[in-house]
C-alpha beads as a LAMMPS data file, in Angstrom:
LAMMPS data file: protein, C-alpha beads

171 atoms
170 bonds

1 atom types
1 bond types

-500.0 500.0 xlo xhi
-500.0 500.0 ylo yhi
-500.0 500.0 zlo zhi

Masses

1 110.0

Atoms # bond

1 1 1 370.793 144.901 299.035
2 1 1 371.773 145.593 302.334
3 1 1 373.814 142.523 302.610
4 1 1 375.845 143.862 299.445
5 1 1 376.062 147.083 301.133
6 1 1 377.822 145.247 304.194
7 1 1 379.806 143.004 301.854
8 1 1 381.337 146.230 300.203
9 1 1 381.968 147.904 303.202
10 1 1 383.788 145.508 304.684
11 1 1 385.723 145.058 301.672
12 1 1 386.600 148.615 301.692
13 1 1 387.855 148.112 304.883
14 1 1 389.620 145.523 304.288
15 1 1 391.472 147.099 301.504
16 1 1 392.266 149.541 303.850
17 1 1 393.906 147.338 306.676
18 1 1 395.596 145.878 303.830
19 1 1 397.780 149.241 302.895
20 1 1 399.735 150.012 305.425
21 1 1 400.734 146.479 305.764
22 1 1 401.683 146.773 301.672
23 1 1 403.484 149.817 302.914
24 1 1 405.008 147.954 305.878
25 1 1 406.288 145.116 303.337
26 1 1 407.260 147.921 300.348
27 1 1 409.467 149.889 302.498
28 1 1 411.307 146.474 304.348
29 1 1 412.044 145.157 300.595
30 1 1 413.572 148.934 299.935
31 1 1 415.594 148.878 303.302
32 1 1 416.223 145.113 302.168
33 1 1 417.577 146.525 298.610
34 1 1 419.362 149.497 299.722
35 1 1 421.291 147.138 302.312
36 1 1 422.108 144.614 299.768
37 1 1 423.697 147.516 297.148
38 1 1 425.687 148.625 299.950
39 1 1 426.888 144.902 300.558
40 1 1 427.938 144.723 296.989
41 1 1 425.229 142.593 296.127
42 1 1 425.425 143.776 292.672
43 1 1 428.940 142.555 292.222
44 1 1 428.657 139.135 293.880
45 1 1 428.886 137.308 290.273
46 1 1 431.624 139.292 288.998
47 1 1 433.921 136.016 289.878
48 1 1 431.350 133.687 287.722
49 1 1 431.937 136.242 284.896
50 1 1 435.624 135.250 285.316
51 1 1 435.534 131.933 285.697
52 1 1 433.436 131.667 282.407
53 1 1 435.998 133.435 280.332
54 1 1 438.818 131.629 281.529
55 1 1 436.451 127.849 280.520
56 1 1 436.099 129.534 277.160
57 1 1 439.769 130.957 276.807
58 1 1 440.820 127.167 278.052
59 1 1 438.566 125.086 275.638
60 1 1 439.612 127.292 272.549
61 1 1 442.680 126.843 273.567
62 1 1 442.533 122.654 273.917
63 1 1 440.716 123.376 270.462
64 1 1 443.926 124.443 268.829
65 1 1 442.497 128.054 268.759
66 1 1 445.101 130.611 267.193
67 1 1 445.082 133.780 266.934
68 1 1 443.734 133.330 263.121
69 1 1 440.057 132.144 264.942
70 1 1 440.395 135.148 268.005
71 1 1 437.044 136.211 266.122
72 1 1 435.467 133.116 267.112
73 1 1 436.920 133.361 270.522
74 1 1 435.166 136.687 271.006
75 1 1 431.831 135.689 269.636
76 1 1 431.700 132.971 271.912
77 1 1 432.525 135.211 274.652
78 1 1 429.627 137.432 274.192
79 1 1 427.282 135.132 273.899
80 1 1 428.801 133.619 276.972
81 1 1 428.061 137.437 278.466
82 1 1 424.825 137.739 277.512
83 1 1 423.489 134.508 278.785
84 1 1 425.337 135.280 282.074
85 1 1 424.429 139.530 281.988
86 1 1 420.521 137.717 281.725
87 1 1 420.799 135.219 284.223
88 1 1 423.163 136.517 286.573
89 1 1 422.862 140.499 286.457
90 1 1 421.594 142.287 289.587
91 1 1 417.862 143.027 288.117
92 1 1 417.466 139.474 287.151
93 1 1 418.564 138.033 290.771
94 1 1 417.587 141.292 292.763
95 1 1 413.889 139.883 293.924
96 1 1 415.173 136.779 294.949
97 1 1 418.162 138.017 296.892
98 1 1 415.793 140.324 298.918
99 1 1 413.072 137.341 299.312
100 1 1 416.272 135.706 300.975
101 1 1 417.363 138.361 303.406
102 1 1 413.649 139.121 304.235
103 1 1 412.883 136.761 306.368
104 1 1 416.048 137.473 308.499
105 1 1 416.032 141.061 309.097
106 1 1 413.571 143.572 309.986
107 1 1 413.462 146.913 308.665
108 1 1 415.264 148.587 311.651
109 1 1 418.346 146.033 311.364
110 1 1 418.519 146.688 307.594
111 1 1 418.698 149.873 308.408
112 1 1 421.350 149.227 311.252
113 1 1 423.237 147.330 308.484
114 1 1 422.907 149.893 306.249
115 1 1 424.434 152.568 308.879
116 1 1 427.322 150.212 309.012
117 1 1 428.225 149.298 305.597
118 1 1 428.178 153.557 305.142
119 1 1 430.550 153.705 307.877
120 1 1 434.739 153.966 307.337
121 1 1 434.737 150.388 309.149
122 1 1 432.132 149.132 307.530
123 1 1 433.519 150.043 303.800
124 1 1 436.822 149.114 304.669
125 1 1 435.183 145.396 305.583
126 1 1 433.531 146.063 301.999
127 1 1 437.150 146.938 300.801
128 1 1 438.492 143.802 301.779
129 1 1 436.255 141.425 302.133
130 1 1 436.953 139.566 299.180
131 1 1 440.568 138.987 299.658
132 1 1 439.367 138.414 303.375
133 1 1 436.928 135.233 301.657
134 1 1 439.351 133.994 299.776
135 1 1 442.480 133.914 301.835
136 1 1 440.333 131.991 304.302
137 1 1 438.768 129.292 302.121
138 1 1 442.391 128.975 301.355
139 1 1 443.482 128.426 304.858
140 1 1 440.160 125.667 305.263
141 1 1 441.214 123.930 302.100
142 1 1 444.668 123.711 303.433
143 1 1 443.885 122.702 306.562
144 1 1 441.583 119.877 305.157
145 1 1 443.754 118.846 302.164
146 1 1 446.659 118.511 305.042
147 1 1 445.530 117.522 308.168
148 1 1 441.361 116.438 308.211
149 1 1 441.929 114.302 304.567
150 1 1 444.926 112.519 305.868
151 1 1 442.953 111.178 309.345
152 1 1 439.543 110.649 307.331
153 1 1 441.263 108.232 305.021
154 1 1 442.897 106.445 308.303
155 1 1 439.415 106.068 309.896
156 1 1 437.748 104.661 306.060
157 1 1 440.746 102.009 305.712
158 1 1 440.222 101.047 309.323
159 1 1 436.283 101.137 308.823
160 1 1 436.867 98.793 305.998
161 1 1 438.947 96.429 307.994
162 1 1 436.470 96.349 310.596
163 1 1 433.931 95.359 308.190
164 1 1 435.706 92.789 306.292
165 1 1 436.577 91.559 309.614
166 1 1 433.176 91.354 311.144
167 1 1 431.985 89.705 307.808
168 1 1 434.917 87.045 307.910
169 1 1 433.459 86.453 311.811
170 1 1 437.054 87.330 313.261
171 1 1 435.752 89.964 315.202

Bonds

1 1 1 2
2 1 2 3
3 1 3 4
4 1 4 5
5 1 5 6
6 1 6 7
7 1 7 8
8 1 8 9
9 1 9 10
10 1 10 11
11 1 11 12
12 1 12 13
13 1 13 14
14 1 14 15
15 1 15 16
16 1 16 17
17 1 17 18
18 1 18 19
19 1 19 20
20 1 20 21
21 1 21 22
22 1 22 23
23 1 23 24
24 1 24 25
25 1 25 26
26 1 26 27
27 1 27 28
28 1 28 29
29 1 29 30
30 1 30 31
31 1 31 32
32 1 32 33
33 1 33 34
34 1 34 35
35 1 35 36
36 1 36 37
37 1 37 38
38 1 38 39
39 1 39 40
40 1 40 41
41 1 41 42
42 1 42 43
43 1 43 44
44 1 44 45
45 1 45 46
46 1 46 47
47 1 47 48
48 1 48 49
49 1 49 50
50 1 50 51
51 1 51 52
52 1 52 53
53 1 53 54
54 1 54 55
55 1 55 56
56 1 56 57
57 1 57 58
58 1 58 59
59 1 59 60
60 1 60 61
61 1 61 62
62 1 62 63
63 1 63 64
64 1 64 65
65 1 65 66
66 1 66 67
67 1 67 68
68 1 68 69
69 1 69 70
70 1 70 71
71 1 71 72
72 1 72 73
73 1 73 74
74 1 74 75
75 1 75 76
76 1 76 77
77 1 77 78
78 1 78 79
79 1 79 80
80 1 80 81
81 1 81 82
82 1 82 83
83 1 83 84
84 1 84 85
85 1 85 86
86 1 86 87
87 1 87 88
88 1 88 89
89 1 89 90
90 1 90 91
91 1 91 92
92 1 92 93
93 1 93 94
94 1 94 95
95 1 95 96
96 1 96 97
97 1 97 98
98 1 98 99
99 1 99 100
100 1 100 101
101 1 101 102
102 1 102 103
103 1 103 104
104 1 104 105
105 1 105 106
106 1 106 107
107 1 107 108
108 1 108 109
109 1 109 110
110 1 110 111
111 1 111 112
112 1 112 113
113 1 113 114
114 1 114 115
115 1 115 116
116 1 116 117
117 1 117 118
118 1 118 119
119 1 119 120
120 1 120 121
121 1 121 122
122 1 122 123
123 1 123 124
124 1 124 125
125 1 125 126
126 1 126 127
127 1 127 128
128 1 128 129
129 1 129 130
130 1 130 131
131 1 131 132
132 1 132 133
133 1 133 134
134 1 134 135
135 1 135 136
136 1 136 137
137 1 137 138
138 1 138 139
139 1 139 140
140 1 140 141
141 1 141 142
142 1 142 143
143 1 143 144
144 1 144 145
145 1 145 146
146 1 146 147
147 1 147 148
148 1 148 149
149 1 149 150
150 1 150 151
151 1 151 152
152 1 152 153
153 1 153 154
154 1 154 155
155 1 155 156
156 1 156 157
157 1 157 158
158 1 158 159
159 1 159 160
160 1 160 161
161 1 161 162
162 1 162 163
163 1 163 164
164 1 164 165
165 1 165 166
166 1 166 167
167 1 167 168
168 1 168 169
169 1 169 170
170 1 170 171
């Protein structure tokens, strides 16, 4: 009895130590969350959204779809919008964008992000950070397209003559 007694206490205890630590982790997902709606977390699909349309508006329209069939069109849409709005909308991706900025930021620098993202500078990033992100994959897929592709292909061809060369025992 008294060993059951012991067991229970410590298990009480336990529970105990076990709180604040659920507290600890509770209020570092919230700072987590709160940081991630003021990043725009919540809109980060918004281009997927877009980019499904315009598939669906292109294969209807490789289809022959007309104008007579836009009722089609639209069905397919929304069913194209609810797969995505299930898949893709903030509650459904929420937990696992948090359980991926977790890891990398404590409480106090979600908090210190947070304090940014309210600020004028911060929400003007917010502002135009998207146009920001594009414009510069643009200027790396120019760049690459232009002047990496060009030298990579140089260095394959001569690769490949070094090979057959080597193989043919000339080298």
């Amino acid at each position: 009895m008294r060993n059951l007694v012991l067991l229970l206490c410590w298990v009480l205890l336990g529970a105990g130590m076990l709180s604040p630590a659920m507290a600890d982790e509770a209020s570092h997902r919230a700072s987590a969350e709160r940081f991630l709606r003021l990043a725009n977390a919540e809109g980060m699909t918004a281009p997927v959204y877009a980019q499904v349309s315009r598939l669906i508006n292109a294969q209807f329209s490789q289809l022959g779809g007309s104008l007579q069939y836009e009722a089609v069109l639209r069905q397919y849409q929304q069913q194209a919008r609810q797969i995505l709005d299930r898949e893709l909308a903030w509650e459904a991706i929420r937990d696992e964008l948090i359980d991926l900025y977790l890891p990398l930021f404590s409480e106090e620098e979600f908090d210190q992000l947070a304090e940014f993202y309210q600020s004028p500078a911060g929400r003007k990033l917010m502002q135009h950070l998207p146009q920001l992100t594009r414009d510069s994959m643009a200027i790396s897929r120019v760049r690459v397209e232009e002047r990496v592709e060009p030298h990579i292909q140089q260095l394959l061809e001569q690769m490949a003559e070094d090979v057959e060369a080597r193989q043919q025992g000339l080298r």
